[in-house]
Wavefront OBJ file of the C-alpha trace (Angstrom):
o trace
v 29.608 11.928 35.585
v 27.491 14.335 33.310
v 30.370 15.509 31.697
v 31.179 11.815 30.701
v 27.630 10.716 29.701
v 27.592 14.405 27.196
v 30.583 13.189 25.663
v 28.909 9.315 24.926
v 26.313 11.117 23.514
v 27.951 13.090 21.490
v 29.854 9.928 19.884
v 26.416 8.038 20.095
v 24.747 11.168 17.692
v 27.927 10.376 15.529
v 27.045 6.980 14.759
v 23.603 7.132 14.784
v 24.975 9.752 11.469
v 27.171 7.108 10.381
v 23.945 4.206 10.540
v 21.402 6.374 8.903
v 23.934 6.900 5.968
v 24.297 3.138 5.289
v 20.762 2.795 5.966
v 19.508 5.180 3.194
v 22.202 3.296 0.941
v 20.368 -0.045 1.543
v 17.143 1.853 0.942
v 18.074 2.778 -2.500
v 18.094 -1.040 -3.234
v 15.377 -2.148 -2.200
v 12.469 -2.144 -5.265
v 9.606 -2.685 -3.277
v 7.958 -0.662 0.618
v 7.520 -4.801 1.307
v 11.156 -5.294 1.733
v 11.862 -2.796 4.260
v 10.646 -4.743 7.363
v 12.380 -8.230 7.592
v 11.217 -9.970 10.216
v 13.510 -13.350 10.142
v 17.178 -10.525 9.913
v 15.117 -8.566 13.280
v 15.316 -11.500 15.275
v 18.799 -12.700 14.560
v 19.910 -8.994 15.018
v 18.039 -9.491 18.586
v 19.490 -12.744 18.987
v 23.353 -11.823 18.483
v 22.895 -8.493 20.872
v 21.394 -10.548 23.260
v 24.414 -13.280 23.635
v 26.580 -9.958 22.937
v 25.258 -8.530 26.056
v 25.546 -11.759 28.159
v 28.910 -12.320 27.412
v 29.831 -9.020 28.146
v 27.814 -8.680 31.280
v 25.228 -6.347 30.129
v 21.639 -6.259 31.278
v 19.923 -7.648 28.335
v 16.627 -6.036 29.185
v 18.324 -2.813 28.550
v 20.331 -3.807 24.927
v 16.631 -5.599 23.928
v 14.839 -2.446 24.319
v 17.413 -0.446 22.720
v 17.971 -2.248 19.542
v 14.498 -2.207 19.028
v 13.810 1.122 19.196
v 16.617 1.626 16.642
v 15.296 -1.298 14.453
v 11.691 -0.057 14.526
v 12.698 3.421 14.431
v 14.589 3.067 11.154
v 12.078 0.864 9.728
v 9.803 3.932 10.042
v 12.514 6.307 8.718
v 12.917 3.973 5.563
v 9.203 3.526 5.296
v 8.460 7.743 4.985
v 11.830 8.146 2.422
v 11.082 5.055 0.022
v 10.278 5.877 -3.208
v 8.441 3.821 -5.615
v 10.798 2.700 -8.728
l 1 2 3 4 5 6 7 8 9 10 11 12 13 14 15 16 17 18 19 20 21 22 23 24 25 26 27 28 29 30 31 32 33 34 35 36 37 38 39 40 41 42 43 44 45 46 47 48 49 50 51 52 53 54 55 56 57 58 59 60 61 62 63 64 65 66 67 68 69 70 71 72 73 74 75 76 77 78 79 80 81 82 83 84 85
């Protein structure tokens, strides 16, 4: 079972890479520190995992806390890297 869960991870790392790349390509957009957080596209992200994770019979508790601790956590990725144009 560890051996299974390492391997996850390992693909998990990889698209946390993947994210972070699009993420700092989005941050090159955006003009203005104000337009990082967005809280109306947050909920709707929330929204959509949460019927995700109903219809595929997954505890939403668990996908909630998840995606926001990926939301909030790149929020304050993209809030230490913008640059003022």
């Amino acid at each position: 079972a560890r051996s299974k869960i390492d391997k996850l991870d390992k693909k998990i790392l990889y698209l946390v890479k993947k994210r972070t790349t699009i993420v700092k390509l989005m941050l090159r957009l955006k003009e203005h520190k104000k337009q990082i957080v967005d809280h109306k596209r947050i909920n709707e992200i929330l929204k959509n995992i949460k019927n995700r994770s109903i219809k595929n019979g997954v505890d939403t508790q668990i996908t909630r806390r998840i995606w926001k601790s990926i939301i909030w956590s790149y929020i304050d990725f993209q809030k230490r890297k913008f640059k003022k144009k």
